[in-house]
C-alpha positions as CSV (number, residue, x, y, z in Angstrom):
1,X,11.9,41.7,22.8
2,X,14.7,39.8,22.7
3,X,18.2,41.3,22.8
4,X,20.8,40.3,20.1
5,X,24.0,40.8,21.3
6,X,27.3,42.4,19.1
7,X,30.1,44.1,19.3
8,X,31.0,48.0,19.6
9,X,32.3,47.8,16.0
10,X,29.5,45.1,14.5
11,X,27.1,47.8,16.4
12,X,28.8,50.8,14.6
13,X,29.3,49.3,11.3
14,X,25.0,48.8,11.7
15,X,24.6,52.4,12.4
16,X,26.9,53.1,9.1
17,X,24.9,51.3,6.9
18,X,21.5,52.4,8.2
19,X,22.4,56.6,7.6
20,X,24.3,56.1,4.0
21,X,20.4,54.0,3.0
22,X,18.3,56.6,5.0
23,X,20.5,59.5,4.4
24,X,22.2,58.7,0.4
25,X,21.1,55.6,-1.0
26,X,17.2,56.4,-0.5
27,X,17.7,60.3,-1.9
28,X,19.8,59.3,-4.9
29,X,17.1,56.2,-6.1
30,X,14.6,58.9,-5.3
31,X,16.0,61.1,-7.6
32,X,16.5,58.7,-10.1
33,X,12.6,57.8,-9.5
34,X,11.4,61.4,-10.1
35,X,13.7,61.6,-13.8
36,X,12.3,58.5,-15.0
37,X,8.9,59.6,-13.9
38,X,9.5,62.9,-15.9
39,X,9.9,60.7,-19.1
40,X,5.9,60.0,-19.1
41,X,3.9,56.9,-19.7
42,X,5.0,55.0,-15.7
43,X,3.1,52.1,-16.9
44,X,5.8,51.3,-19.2
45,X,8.9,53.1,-17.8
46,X,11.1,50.6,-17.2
47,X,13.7,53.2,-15.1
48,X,10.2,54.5,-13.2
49,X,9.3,50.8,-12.3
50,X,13.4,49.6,-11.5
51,X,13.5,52.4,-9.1
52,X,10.4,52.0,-7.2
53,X,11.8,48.2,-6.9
54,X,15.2,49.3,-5.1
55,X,13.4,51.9,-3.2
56,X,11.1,49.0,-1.7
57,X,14.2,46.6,-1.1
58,X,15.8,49.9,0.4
59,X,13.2,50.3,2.9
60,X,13.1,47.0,3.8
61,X,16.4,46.9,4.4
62,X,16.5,50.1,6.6
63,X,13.3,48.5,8.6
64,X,15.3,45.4,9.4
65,X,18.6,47.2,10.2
66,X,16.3,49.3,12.6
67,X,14.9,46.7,14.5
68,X,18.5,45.1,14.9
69,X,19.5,48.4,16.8
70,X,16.8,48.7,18.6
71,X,17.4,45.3,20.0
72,X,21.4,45.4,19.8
73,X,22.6,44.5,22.9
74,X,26.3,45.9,23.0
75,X,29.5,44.0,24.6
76,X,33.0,44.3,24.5
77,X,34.9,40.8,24.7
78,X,37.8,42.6,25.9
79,X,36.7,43.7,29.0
80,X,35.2,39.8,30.1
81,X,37.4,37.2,31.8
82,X,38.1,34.9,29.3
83,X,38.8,31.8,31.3
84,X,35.0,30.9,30.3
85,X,33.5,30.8,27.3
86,X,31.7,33.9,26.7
87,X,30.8,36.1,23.8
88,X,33.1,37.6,21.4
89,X,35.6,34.2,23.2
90,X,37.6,32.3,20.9
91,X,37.5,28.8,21.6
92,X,39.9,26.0,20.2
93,X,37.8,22.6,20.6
94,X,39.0,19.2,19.6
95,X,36.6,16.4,18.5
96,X,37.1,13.8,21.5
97,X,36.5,10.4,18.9
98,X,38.6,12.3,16.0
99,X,41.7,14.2,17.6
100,X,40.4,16.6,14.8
101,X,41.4,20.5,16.3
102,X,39.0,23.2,15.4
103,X,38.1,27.1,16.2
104,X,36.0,29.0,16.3
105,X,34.9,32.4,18.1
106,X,31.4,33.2,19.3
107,X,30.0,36.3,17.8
108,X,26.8,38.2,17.1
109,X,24.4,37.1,14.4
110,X,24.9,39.8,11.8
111,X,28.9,39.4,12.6
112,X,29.3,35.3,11.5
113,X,31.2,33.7,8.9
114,X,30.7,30.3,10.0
115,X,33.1,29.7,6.9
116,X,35.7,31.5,8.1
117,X,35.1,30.0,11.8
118,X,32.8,33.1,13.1
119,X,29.7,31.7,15.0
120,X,27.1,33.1,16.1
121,X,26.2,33.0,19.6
122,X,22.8,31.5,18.7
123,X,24.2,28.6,17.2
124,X,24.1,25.0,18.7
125,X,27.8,25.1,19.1
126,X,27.8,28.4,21.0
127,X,25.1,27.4,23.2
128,X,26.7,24.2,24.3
129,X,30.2,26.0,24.4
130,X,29.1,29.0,26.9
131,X,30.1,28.9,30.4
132,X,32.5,26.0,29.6
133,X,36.7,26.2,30.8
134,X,39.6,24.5,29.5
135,X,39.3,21.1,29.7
136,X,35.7,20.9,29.6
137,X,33.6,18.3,27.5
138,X,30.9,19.4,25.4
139,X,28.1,17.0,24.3
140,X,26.4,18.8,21.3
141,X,23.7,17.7,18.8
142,X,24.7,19.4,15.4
143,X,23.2,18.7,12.0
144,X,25.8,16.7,11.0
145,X,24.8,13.9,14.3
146,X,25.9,13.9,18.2
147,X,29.6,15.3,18.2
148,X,31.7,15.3,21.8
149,X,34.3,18.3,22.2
150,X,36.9,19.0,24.8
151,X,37.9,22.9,24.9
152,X,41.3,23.2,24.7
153,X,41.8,27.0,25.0
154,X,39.9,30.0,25.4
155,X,40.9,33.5,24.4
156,X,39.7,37.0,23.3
157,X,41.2,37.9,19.8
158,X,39.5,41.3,17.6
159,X,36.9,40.0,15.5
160,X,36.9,42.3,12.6
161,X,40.7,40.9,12.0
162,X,38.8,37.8,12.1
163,X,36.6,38.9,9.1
164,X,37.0,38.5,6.1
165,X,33.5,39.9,4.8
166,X,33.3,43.3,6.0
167,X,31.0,45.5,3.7
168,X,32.1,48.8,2.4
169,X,29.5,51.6,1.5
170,X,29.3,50.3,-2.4
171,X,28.1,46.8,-1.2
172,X,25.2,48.8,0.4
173,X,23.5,50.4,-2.8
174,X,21.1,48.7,-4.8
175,X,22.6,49.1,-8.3
């Protein structure tokens, strides 16, 4: 099995989600499954049928968020040396041919926003970018064609004040 690394928080924030499906969610849409079922005829009880339909994406859900923690594989950028690229690093690259400056900082899979310049350690990016120190080219095959960085820096900054799509409980539910 392989391990899929994250941090404490992504790690916790897993856990959170998993007990208000298992221990909330599931019992409410239940609930709402047995009323409709009280109403008669299933074959045409469009409640009956809606609620067996979020209860099924509801346990699909809680199986995939399972196998996520069974596999999570948890680690704390703060407490690595930084002056190599590492999980949870932040890394300011700059395109050798364009002098054009980016950053990004390597996270786990269910943490990314490539958008908002989260990547995750899978990526092709990330994989050429581990190990590497300041001043260090990087020869990386991306979709976009053959791109040449030099890291510029290298530092360890919070990623959930990275975030800017962090889910609350409501975003959870199946409505």
């Amino acid at each position: 099995m392989t391990k899929e690394p994250m941090t404490p928080r992504g790690y916790d924030e897993l856990v959170r989600e998993f007990k208000f499906l298992k221990d909330i969610e599931k019992p409410r849409v239940n609930q709402e499954k047995q009323r409709a079922a009280e109403l008669g005829d299933r074959s045409e009880n469009a409640e009956y049928h809606a609620a067996k339909e979020k209860l099924r994406h509801i346990d699909r859900r809680l199986f995939y968020i399972n196998s996520m923690i069974e596999k999570a594989q948890i680690i704390d950028p703060s407490v690595l040396d930084h002056s190599r690229v590492h999980f949870g690093s932040t890394v300011e690259i700059c395109d050798v041919v364009t002098n054009e400056e980016f950053c990004y900082t390597i996270c786990g899979t269910l943490e990314s926003e490539p958008e908002n310049g989260l990547i995750s350690v899978h990526s092709p990016l990330a994989r050429a970018l581990l190990g590497k120190e300041e001043g260090d080219e990087v020869n990386v095959s991306l979709p976009a064609g053959r791109k040449i960085y030099e890291v510029v820096s290298i530092c360890c900054e919070d990623l959930f004040s990275l975030k800017k799509n962090i889910r609350t409980e409501k975003e959870y539910g199946f409505e």
